[in-house]
BATORVO-633352 format. One line per field, with one value per residue: z, y, x of N, C-alpha, C in turn. Coordinates in steps of 0.05 Angstrom, whole numbers, padded with zeros to 5 digits. Example, Ala and Ser with C-alpha at 12.3 -4.5 7.8 and 13.67 -1.06 7.14 Angstrom:
2
n.up: (00156,00142) $
n.north: (-00114,-00045) $
n.east: (00264,00257) $
ca.up: (00156,00143) $
ca.north: (-00090,-00021) $
ca.east: (00246,00273) $
c.up: (00156,00157) $
c.north: (-00066,00001) $
c.east: (00264,00258) $
END
This chain:
313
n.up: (-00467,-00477,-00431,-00443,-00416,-00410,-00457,-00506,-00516,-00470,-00431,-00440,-00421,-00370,-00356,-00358,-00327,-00285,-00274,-00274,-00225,-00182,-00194,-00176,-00119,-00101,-00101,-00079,-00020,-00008,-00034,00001,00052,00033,00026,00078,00088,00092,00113,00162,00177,00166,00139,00089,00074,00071,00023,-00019,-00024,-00043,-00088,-00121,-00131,-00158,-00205,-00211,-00222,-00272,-00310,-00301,-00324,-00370,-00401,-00390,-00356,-00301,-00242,-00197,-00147,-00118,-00066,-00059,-00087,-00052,-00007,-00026,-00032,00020,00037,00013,00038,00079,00066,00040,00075,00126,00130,00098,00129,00189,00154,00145,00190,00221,00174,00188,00226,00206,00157,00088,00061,00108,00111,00076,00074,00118,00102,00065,00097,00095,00064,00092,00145,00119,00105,00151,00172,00132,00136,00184,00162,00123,00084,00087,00111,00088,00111,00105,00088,00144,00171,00143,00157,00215,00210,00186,00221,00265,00248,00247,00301,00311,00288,00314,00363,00350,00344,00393,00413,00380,00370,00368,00330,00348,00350,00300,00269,00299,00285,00235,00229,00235,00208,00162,00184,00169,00118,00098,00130,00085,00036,00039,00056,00007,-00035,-00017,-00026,-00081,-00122,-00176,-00201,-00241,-00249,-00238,-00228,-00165,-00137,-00144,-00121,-00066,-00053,-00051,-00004,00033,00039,00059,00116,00122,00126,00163,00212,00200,00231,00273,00271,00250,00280,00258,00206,00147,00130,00087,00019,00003,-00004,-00065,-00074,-00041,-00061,-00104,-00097,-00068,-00114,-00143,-00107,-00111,-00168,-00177,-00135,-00118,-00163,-00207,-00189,-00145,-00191,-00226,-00191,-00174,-00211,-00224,-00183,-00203,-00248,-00236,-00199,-00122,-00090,-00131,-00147,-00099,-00084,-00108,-00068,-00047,-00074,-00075,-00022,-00030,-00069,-00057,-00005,-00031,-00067,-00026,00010,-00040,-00071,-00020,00020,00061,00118,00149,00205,00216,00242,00237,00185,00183,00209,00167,00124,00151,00154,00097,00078,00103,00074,00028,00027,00045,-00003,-00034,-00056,-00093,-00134,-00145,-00168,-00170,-00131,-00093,-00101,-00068,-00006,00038,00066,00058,00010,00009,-00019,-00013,00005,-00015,-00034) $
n.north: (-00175,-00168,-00192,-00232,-00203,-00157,-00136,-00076,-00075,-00103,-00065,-00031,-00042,-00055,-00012,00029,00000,00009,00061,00074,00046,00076,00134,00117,00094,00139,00169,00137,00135,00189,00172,00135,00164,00201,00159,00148,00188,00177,00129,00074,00054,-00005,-00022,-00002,-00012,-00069,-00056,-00032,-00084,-00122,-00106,-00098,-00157,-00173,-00147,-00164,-00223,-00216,-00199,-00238,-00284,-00250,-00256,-00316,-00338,-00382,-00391,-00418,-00463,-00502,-00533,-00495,-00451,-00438,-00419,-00365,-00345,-00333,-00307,-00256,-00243,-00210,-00172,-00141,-00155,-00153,-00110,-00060,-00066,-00040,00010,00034,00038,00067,00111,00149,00184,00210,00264,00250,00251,00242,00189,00167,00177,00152,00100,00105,00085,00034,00008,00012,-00018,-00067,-00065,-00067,-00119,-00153,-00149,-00176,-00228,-00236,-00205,-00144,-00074,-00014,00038,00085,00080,00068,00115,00140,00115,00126,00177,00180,00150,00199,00242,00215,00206,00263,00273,00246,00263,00319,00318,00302,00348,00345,00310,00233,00231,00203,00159,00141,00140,00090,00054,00055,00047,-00017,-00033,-00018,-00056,-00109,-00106,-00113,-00160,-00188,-00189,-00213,-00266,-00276,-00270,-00311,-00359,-00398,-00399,-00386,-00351,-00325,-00256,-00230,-00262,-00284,-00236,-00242,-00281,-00268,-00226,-00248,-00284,-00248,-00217,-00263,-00256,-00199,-00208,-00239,-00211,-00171,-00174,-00151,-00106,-00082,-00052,-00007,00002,00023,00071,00095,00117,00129,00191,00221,00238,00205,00150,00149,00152,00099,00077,00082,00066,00008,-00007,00020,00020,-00033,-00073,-00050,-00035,-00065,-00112,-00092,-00091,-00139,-00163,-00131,-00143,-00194,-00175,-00129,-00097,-00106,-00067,-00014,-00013,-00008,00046,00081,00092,00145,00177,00175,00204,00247,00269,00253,00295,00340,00325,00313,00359,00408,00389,00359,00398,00391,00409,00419,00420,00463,00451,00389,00400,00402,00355,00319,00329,00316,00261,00254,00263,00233,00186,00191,00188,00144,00110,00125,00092,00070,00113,00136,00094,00087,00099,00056,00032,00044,00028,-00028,-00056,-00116,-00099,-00103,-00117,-00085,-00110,-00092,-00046) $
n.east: (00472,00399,00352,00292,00253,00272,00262,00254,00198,00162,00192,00163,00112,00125,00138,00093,00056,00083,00080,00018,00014,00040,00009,-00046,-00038,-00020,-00072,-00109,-00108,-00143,-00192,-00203,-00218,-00251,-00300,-00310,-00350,-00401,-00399,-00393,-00328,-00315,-00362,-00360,-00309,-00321,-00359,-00332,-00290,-00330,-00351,-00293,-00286,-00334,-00313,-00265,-00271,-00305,-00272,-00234,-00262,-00279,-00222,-00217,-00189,-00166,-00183,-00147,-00151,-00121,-00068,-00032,-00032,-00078,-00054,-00024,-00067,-00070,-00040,-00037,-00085,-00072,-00041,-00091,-00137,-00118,-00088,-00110,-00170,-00142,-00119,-00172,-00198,-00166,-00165,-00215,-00191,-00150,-00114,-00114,-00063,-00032,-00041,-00016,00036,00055,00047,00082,00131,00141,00172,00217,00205,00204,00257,00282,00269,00293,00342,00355,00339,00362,00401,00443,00443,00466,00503,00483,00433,00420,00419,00380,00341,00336,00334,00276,00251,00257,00229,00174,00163,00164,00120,00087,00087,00065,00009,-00022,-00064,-00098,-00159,-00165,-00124,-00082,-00091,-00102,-00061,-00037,-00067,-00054,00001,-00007,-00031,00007,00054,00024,00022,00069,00087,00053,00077,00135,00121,00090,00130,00158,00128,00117,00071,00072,00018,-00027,-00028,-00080,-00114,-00088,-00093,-00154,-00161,-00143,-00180,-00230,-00217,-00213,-00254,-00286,-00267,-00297,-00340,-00344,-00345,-00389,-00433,-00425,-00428,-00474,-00509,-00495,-00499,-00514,-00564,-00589,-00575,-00511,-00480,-00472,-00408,-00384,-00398,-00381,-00316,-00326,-00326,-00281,-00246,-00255,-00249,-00200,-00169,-00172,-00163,-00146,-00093,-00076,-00066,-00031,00013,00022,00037,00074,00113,00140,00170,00215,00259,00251,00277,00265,00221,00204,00214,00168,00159,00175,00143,00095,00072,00080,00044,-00004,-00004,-00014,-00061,-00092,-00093,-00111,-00162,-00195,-00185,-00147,-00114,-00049,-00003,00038,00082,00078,00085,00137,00155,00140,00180,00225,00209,00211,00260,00287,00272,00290,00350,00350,00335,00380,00420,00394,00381,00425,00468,00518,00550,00545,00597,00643,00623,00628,00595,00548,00493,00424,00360,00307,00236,00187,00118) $
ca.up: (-00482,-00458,-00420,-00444,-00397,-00412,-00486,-00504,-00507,-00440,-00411,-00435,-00405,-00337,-00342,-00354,-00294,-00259,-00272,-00262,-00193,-00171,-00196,-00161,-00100,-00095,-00105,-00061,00015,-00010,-00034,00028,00067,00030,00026,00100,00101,00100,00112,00175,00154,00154,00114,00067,00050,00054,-00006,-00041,-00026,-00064,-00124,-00139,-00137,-00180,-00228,-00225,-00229,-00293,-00318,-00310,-00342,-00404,-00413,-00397,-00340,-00285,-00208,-00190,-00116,-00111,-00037,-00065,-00090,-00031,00014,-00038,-00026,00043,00041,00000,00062,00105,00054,00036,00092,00150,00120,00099,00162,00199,00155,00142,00216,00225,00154,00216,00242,00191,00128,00060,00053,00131,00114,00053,00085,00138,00087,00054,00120,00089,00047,00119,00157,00102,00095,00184,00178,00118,00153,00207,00154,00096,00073,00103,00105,00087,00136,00094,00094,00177,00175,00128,00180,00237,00207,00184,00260,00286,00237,00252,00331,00318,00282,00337,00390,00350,00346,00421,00406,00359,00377,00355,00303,00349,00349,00263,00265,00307,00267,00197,00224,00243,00172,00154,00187,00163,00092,00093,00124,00067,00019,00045,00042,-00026,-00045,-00008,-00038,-00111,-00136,-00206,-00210,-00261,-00226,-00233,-00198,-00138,-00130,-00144,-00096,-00049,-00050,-00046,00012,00050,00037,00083,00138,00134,00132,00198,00222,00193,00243,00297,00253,00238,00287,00242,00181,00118,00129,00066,-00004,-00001,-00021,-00093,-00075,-00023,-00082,-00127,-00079,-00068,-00146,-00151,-00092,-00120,-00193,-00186,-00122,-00108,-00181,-00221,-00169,-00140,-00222,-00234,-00163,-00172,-00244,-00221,-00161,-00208,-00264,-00223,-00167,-00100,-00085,-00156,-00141,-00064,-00098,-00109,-00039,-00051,-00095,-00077,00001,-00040,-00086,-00036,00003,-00054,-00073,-00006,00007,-00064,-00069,00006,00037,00085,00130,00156,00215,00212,00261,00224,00161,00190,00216,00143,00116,00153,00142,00062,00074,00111,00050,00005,00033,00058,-00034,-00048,-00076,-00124,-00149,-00155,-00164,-00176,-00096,-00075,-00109,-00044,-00002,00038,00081,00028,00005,00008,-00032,00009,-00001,-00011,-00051) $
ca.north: (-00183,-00165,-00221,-00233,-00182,-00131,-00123,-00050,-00079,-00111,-00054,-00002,-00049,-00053,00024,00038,-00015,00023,00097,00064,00037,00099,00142,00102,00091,00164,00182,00130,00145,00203,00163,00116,00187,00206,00134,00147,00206,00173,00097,00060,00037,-00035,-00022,00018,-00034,-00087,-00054,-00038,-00117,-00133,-00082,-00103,-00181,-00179,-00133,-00188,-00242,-00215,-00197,-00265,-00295,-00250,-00269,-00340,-00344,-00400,-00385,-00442,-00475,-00519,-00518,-00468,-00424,-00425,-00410,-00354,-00325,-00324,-00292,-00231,-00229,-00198,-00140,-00134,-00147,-00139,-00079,-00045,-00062,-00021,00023,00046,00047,00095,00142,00169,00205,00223,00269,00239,00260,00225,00158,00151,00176,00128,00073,00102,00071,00002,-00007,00011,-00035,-00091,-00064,-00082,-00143,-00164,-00144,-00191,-00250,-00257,-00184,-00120,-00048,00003,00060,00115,00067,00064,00146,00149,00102,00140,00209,00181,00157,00213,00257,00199,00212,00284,00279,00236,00297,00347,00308,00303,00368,00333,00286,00211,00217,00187,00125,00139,00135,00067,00036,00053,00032,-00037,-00035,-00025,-00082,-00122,-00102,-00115,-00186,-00206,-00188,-00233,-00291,-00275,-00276,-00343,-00379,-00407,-00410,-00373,-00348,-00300,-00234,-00222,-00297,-00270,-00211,-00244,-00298,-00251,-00208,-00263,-00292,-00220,-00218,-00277,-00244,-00177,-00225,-00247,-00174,-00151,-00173,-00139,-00082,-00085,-00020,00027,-00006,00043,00071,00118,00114,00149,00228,00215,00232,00178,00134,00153,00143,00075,00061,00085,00038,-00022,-00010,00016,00010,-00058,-00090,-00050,-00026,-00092,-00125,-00076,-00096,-00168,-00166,-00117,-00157,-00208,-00162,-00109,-00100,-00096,-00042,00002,-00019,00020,00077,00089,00110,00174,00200,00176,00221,00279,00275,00248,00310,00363,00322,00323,00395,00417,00366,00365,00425,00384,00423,00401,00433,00470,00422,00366,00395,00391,00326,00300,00331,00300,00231,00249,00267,00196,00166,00198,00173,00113,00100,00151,00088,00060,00139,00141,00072,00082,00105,00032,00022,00040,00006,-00045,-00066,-00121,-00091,-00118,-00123,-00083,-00120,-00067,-00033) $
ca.east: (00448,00377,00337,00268,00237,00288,00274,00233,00160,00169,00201,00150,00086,00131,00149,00071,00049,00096,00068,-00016,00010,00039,-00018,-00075,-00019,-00023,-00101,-00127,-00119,-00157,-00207,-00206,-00218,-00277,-00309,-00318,-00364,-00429,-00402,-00370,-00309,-00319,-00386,-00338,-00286,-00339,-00372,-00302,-00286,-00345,-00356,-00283,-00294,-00348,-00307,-00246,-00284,-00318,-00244,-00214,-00279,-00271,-00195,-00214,-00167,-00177,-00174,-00142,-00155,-00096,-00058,-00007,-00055,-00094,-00032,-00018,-00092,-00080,-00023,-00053,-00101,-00050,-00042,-00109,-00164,-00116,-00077,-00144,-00181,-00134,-00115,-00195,-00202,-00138,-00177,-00230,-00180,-00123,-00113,-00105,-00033,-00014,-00040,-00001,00060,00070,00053,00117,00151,00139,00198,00230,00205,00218,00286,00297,00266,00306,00371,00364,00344,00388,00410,00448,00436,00484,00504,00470,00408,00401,00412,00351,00315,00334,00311,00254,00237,00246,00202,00145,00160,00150,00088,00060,00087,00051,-00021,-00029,-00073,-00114,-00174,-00158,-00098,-00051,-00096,-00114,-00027,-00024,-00079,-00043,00019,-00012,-00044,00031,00069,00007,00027,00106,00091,00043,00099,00153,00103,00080,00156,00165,00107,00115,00047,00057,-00008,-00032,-00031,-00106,-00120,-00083,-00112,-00187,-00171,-00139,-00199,-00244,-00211,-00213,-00291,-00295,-00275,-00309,-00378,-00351,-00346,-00404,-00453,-00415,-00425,-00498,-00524,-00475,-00496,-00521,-00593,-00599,-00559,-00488,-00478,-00442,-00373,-00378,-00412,-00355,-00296,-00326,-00321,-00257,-00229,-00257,-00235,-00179,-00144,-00165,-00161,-00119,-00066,-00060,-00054,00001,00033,00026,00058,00112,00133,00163,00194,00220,00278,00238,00289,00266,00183,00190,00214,00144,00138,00179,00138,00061,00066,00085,00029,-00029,-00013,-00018,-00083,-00111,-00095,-00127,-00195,-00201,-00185,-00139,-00097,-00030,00001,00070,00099,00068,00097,00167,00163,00136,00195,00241,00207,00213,00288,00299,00265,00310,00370,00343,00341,00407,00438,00375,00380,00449,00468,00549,00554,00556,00618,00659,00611,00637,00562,00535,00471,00402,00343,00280,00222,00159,00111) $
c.up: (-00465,-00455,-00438,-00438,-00401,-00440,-00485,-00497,-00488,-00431,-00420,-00424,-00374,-00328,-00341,-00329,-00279,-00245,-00264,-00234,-00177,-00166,-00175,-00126,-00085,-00084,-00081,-00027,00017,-00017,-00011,00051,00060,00020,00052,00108,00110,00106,00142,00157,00143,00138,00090,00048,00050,00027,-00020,-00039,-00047,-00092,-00131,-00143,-00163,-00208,-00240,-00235,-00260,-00312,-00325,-00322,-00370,-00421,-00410,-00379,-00308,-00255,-00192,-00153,-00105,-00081,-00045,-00068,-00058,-00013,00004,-00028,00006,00048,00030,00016,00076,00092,00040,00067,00119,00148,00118,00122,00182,00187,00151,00179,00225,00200,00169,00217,00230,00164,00109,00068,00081,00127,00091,00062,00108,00125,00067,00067,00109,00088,00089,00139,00147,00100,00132,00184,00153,00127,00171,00193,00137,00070,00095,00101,00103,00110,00125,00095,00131,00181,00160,00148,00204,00237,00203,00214,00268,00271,00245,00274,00331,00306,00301,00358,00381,00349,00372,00421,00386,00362,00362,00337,00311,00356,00320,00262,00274,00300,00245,00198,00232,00216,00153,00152,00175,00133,00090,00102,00102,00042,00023,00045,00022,-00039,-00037,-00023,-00070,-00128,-00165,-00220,-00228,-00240,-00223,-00208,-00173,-00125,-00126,-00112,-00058,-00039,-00038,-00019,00039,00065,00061,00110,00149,00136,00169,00214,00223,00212,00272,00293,00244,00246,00271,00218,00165,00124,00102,00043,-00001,-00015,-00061,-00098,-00063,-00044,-00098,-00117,-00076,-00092,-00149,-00138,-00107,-00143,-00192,-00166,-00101,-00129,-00201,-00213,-00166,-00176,-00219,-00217,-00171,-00190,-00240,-00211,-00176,-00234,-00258,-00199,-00141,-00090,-00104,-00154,-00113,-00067,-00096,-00078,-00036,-00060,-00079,-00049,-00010,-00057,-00082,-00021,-00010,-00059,-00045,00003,-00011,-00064,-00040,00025,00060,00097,00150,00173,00215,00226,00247,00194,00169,00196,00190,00124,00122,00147,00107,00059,00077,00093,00031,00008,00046,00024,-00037,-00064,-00101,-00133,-00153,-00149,-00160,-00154,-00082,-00084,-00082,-00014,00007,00059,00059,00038,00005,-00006,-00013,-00001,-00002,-00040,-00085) $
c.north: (-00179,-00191,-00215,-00213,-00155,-00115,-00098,-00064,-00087,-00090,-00029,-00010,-00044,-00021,00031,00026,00002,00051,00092,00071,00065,00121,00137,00100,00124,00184,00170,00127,00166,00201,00142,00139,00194,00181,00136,00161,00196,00142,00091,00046,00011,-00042,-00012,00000,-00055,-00081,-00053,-00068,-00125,-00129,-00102,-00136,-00187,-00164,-00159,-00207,-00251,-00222,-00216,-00285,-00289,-00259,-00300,-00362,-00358,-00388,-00411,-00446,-00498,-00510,-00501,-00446,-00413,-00409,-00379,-00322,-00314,-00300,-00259,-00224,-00210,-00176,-00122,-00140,-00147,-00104,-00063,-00039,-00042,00007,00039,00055,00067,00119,00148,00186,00222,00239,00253,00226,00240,00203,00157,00157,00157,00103,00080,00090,00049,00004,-00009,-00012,-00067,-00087,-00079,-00113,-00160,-00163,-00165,-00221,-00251,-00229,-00158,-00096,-00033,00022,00083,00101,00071,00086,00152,00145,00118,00169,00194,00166,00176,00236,00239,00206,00244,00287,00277,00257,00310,00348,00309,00321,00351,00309,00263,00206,00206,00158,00117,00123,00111,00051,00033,00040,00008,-00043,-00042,-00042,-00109,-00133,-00114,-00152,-00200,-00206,-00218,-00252,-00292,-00291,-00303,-00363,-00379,-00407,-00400,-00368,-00324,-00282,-00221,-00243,-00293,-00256,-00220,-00268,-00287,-00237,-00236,-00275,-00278,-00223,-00232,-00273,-00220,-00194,-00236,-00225,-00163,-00152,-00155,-00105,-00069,-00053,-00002,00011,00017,00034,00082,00107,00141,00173,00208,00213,00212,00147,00133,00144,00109,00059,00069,00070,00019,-00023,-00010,00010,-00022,-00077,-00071,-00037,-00059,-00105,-00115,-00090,-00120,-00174,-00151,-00134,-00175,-00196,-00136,-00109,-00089,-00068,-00012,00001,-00004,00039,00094,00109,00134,00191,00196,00191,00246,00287,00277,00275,00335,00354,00333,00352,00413,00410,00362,00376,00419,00411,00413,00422,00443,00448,00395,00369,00395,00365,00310,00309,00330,00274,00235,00243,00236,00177,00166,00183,00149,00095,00110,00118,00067,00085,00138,00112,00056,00092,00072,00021,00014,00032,-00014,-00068,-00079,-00108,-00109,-00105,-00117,-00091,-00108,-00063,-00026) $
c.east: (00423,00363,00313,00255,00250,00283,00250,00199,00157,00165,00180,00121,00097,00135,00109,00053,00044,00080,00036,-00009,00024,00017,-00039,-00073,-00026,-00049,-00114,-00132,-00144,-00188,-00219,-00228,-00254,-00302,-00322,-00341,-00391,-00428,-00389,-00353,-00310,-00340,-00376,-00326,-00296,-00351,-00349,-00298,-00298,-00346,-00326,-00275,-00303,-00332,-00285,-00255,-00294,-00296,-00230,-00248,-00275,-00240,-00193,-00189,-00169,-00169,-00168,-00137,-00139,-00086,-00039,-00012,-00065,-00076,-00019,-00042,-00093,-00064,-00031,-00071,-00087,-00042,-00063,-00130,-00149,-00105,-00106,-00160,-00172,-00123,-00151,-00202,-00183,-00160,-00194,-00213,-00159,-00132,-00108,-00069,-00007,-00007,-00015,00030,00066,00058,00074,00139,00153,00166,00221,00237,00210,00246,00294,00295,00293,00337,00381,00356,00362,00400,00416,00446,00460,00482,00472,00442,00404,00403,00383,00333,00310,00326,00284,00230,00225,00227,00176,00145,00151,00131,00077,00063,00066,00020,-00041,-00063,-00109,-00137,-00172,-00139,-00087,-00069,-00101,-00085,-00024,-00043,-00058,-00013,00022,-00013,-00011,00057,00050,00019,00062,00109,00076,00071,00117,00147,00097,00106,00167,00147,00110,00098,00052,00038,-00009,-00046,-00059,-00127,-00110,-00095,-00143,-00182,-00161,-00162,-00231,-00245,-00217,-00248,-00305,-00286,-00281,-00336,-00365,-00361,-00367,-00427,-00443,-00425,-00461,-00511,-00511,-00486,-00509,-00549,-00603,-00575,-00537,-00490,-00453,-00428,-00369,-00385,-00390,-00329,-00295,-00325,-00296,-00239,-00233,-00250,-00208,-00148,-00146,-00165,-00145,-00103,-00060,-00049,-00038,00015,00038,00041,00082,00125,00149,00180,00209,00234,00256,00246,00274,00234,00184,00199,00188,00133,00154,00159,00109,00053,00061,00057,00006,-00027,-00015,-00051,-00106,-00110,-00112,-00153,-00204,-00201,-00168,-00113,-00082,-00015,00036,00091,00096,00085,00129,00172,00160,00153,00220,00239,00220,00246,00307,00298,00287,00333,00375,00345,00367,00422,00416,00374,00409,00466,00504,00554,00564,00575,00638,00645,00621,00618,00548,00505,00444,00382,00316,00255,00186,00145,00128) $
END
């Protein structure tokens, strides 16, 4: 018998969530990238912070929907810091130096690094899971070989993957904390919470601050973060995380490297070096078989490593 959540109208809001948060998942490093041209970063995702505040804000006004400031909540909002204004922070400081198509592939590592940590608390990895991990190492080790060449990527790479352990611990707090907030109240008080510490930042920040009004694409980039990949990416996310196997939600990061570097290649003219494209096709390969049994799900029959539940995107 289907649960509640399982019956069709359910499952075609969570299958469309799903397809938004990929989408947006996909578009926006690229938009992070060109956000930069005429902004320092932290003047960047200070304005995204804000623009998409005021948009939630408006959002849970017209539905009538409370932001509640209870200690559960708050502990909830903070927790959404740690995948919004520390994740961001570093990963906007890593977009200087990286293509589109990089950042979003080594935030495909997540599910990864949620899958180690989860190993050593209260779930185990299959074999064919720590072969995925270990290709997809060593494709990340030969990216970083082949950058050397390259002024600052291999510090863009150890920002984004700060940005990325950033991101994998707010999860596992989210998932610990009870609050049952409506997934837009998260996100607003998440965002809200962030806010307060790029205003700390920002005076540090003040000689780079914005003398002139942004070129348009940089104008546009910055409307497109704050709509959509900081209020309706996160919504989707927040609402997936509880009707959706964590395992079947980091799927997503198969697909959104592949698509970020087609975009950035096409719309940004990026150029990705042969060596670089081998190494990001071994990471894809690691991915692959780092999921092989959420794609083929009758594999873990013989299986005798209980399975775990990776906690990501």
């Amino acid at each position: 018998m289907l649960s509640p959540l399982d019956e069709p109208p359910q499952t075609m809001r969570t299958s469309g969530a799903y397809l938004i948060l990929v989408l947006i998942w996909s578009t926006t490093p690229l938009a992070v990238v060109v956000s930069l041209r005429d902004l320092n970063p932290i003047w960047s995702l200070s304005v995204r912070f804000l623009l998409a505040i005021v948009i939630a804000r408006m959002i849970l006004w017209i539905i009538r929907q409370p932001l509640p400031m209870d200690k559960a909540s708050i502990r909830c909002y903070f927790a959404g810091t740690l995948g919004l204004f520390w994740a961001m922070l570093f990963t906007y400081l890593g977009a200087q130096y990286l293509p589109s198509g990089l950042i979003s592939l080594i935030f495909g590592l997540a599910p990864l690094f949620a899958g180690l940590v989860g190993h050593f608390r209260d779930s185990k990895l299959y074999r064919l899971q720590w072969l995925g991990m270990l290709l997809s190492t060593l494709g990340l080790v030969g990216i970083f070989g082949s950058v050397h060449m390259y002024a600052g990527m291999l510090k863009g790479m150890l920002y984004i993957l700060i940005g990325v352990m950033a991101y994998v611990a707010s999860i596992y707090w989210l998932r610990y904390e009870k609050a049952n907030l409506h997934p837009l109240a998260q996100t607003t008080g998440s965002l809200m919470f962030s806010m307060v510490g790029l205003i700390i930042l920002l005076p540090f920040y003040w000689a780079v601050r914005p003398q002139h009004l942004p070129s348009g694409e940089t104008l546009f980039a910055l409307a497109y973060s704050a709509i959509f990949a900081s209020v309706i990416a996160m919504l989707c996310y927040f609402y997936l995380i509880n009707r959706m196997k964590p395992a079947t939600l980091s799927l997503a990061t198969v697909i959104t490297p592949v698509l970020a570097l087609i975009l950035g290649a096409w719309l940004n003219h990026e150029v990705i070096s042969g060596v670089m494209m081998f190494g990001i096709g071994v990471v894809m390969l690691g991915l692959i078989i780092y999921f092989i049994y959420d794609l083929f799900p009758h594999l873990k029959k013989n299986q005798r490593i209980d399975y775990r539940e990776i906690e990501l995107k």
